[in-house]
N, C-alpha and C positions, 0 to 999 in steps of 0.2 A: 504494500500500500504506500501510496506515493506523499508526504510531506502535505500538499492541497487534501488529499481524500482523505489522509488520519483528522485534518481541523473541519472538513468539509462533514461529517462525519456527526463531528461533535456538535455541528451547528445545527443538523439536521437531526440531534435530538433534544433541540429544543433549548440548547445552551448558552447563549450572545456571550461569544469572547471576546473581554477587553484588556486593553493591553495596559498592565500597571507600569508607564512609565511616557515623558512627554519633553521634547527637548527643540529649541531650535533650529540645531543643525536636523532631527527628524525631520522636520519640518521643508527646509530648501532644499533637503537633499533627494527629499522625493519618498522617501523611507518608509513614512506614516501612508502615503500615500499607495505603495508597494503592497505594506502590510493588511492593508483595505481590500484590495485586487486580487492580492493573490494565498493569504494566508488568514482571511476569515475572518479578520479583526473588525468589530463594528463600535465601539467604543473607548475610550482613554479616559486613565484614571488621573492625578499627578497629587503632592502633598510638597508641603517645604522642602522635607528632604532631597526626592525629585529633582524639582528647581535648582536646592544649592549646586545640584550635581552637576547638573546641566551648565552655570554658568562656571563655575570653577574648571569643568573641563572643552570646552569649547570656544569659538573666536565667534561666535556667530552673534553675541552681544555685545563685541566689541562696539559700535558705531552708537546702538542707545544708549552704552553705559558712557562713553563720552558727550551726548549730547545733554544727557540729565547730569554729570557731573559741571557740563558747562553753565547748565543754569541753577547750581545750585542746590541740587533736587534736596529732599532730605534722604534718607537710610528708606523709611516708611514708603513715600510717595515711589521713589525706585522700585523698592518691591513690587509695591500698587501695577506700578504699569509698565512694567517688564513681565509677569506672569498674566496680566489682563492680557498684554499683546498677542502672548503665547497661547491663550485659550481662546482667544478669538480667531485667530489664523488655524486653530485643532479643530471647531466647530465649522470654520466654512469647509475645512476639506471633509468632513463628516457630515455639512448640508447634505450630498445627494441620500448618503447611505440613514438620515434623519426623516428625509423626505419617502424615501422607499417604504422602510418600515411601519408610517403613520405616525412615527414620533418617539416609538419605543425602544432604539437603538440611535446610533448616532451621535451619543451623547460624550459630553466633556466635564470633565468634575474641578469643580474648584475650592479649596477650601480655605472659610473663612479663619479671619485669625486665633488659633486654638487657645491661645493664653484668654482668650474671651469664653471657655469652656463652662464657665461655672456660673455665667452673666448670663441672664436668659436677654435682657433687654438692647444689650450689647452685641449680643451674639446675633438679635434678629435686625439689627444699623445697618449689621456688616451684612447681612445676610443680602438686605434688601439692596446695599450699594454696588455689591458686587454686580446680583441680577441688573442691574440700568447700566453700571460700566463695562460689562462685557456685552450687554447687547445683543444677545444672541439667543436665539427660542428652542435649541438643544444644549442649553448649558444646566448642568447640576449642580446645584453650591451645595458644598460638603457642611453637615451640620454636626457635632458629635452626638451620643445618644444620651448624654449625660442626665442627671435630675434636673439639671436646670435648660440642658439641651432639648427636650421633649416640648417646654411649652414654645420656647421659639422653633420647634421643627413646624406644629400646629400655626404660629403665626404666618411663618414665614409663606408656608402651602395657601395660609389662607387671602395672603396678596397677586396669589398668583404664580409664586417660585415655585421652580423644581428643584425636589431637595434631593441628595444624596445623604440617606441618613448613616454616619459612620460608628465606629467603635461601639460595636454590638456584641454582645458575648455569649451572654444568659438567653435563654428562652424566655423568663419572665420581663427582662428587659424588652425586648424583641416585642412582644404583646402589647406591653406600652407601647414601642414604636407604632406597629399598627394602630392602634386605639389612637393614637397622635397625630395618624395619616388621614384619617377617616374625618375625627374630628376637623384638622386644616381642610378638608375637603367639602364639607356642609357650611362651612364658614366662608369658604372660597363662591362656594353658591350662592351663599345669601347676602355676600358683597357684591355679588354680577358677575363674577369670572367667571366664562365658560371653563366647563374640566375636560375638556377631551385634552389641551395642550399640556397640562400638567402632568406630570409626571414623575415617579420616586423611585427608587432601592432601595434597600435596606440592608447593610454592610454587615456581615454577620462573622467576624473571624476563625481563622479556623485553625491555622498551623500556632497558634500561637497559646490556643486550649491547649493541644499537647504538648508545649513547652512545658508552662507552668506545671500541668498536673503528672509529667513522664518524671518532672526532679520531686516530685513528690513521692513517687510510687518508687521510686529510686530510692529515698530516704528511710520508707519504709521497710524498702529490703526483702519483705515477703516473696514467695515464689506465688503467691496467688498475685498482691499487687504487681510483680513485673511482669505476668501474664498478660495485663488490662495495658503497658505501653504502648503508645499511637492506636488507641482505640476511641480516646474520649473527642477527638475534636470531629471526625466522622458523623459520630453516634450523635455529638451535638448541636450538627448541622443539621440530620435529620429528622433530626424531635423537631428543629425550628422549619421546616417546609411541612411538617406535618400540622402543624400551628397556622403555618401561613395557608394551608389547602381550606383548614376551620375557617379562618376569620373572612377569607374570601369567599368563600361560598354561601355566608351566612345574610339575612333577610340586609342588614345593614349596607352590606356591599351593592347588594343587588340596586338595592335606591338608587344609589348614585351612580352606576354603572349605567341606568337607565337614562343618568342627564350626559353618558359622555367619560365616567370615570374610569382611570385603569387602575388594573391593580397595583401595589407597589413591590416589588419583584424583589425576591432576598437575592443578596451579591455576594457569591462567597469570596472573602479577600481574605491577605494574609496565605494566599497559596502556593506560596514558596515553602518547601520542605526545608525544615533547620534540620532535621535529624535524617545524617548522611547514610544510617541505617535503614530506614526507609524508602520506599519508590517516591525518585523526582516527580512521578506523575499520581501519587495519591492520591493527593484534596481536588483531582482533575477527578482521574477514573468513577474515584469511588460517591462523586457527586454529581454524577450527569442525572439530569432530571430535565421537564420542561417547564417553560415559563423563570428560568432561573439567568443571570450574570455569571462567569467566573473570570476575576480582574487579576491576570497574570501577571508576574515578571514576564518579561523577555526569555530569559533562560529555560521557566518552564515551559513558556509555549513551545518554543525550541523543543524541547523535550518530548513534547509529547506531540508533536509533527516529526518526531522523528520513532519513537516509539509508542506512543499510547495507544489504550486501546481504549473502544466505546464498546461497551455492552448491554445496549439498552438501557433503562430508567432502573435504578441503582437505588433511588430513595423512597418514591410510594408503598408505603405499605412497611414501613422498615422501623415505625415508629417502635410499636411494642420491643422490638428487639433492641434498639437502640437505647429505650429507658433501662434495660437491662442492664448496658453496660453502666448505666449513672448508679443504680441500687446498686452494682459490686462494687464501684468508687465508693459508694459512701460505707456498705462492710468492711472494707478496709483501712478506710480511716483518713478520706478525703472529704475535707468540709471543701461542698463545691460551692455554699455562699461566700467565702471567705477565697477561693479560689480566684471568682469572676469580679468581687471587687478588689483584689489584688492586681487581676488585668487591665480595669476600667482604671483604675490610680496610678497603673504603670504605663496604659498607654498616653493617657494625658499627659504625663511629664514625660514624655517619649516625643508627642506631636509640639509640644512647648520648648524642646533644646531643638527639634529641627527645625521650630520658626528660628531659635537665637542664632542658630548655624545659618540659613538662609540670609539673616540680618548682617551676619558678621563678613560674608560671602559678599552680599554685595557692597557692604562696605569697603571693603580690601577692593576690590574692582574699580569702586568711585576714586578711592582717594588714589588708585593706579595711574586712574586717565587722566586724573588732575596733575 
């Protein structure tokens, strides 16, 4: 099977692959546009990180970053419109593949500034400023799913934005997201916004469960808990499509679906394998389902256009077996509450040093051109 037929494959059951990564030089190089045509990609994800990456190792911001150091720019304002630039130019080459789909692919993710994580009121400024500065009607502004994340994910849906809602971990968080999606969506009606343009994800982590909970089971030492490694992040993806089959099919959804609404579609991310013990292409294989995202690195997609396999829908029906594995985590001696806000606390201070690194990036670059 040829590299197009392994991704073509994957797409055909039901999976929009997006490529977790977005760069300038993708951009003129034609790259992004490659990856579109011939290797199935219908979406891009990008976060601080991303970015610093991007401009510390390429020349292709050479000419704005002298022209904003010539006026002054601040630290802040550079940022602003150096990744605005970049997600604007991602969404027009993703217009045709936006327009093809009705709206439900084609999409570009932005995220607001994370140190605003914990501001509901701050987090929905930015939410809204970003929506009018990029200007674009397949753009996602990345919202985190935090306690204070939720009622600005609700506001922000309810002015109209597409949200990408991120750092999702738990099931029972996950459920608030929904409930949060629905809500922005009855509120978006009863300000006038038509819903057919709107549109969500919902960011659901995966390789990053079995980080945390493999050094657990590790510590443990038990030959029962080292049985249960790289089992939990699977098992808790699919409790959450099984969640998400519930909440979408329910009378609630139905309403709005009747004025135009879609569903908001779980994104498996974080689908890079950290543990070199494992298959490159796990959190792919073993989550093919339909109506789902999965927001690759580069490397894995690589991976699995060169060896993966699809074998049909992998998660319906998988719930029951899946809670299995949660009731042996917790015989053995994992608090998985304590687990998922250990995730949720680590990845916030995780998206808050990649803003400062993004910060410190472009500053080195300013005060270069100066």
């Amino acid at each position: 099977m040829s590299t197009h037929e392994r991704l073509a494959a994957l797409s055909a059951a039901g999976v929009s692959i997006w490529l977790d990564d977005l760069s300038r030089e993708r951009l003129r190089s034609g790259n992004l546009r490659e990856l579109i045509e011939d290797w199935n990609v219908v979406g891009v994800t990008t976060n601080p990180t991303i970015f610093a990456g991007a401009l510390a190792n390429g020349e292709a911001y050479t000419d704005q970053v002298r022209e904003l150091a010539a006026r002054g720019a601040s630290v802040a304002d550079a940022v602003r419109e150096i990744t605005v630039a970049d997600v604007q130019q991602a969404c027009d080459v993703f217009s045709g593949t936006w327009e093809t789909t009705g709206g439900v692919d084609g999409r570009v993710s932005l995220e607001v500034d994370p140190t605003l994580a914990r501001d509901t009121d701050a987090t929905v400024a930015e939410a809204l400023d970003l929506w009018k500065a990029v200007d674009r009607p397949n753009l996602l502004v990345k919202i985190p799913a935090t306690e204070q994340g939720l009622p600005a994910i609700t506001r922000a849906l309810a002015e109209g934005v597409s949200v990408n809602v991120t750092l999702i971990f738990s099931v029972e968080r996950y459920r608030r997201v929904m409930e949060a999606y629905l809500d922005g969506l009855e509120q978006a009606a009863a300000n006038g916004h038509p819903l057919a343009p709107i549109t969500s994800v919902a960011s659901f982590f995966v390789s990053r469960v079995d980080t945390e909970i493999d050094a657990r089971l590790d510590k443990i030492g038990t030959d029962e808990a080292k049985a249960l490694r790289g089992k939990a992040g699977v098992a808790n993806s699919r409790l959450a499509y099984a969640a998400f089959r519930e909440v979408f099919s329910g009378e609630r959804y139905s309403a709005l679906k009747a004025k135009g609404a879609k569903v908001q579609r779980p994104l498996w991310a974080s689908t890079g394998v950290k543990n070199p013990d494992y298959s490159d292409t796990l959190y792919v294989t073993e989550l093919v389902v339909a109506d789902t995202v999965n927001t690759m690195p580069e490397k894995t997609m690589k991976a699995f256009a060169d060896h993966g396999e699809t074998h049909g829908d992998r998660v319906t029906g998988t719930g029951a077996q899946a809670q299995e594995v949660f009731d042996a985590l917790e015989r053995v001696g994992i608090d998985l509450t304590d687990v998922f806000l250990t995730l949720e606390n680590e990845g916030v201070e995780k998206f808050d040093k990649s803003w400062d690194e993004l910060g410190t990036t472009v500053q080195e670059q300013l005060d270069g051109a100066r």
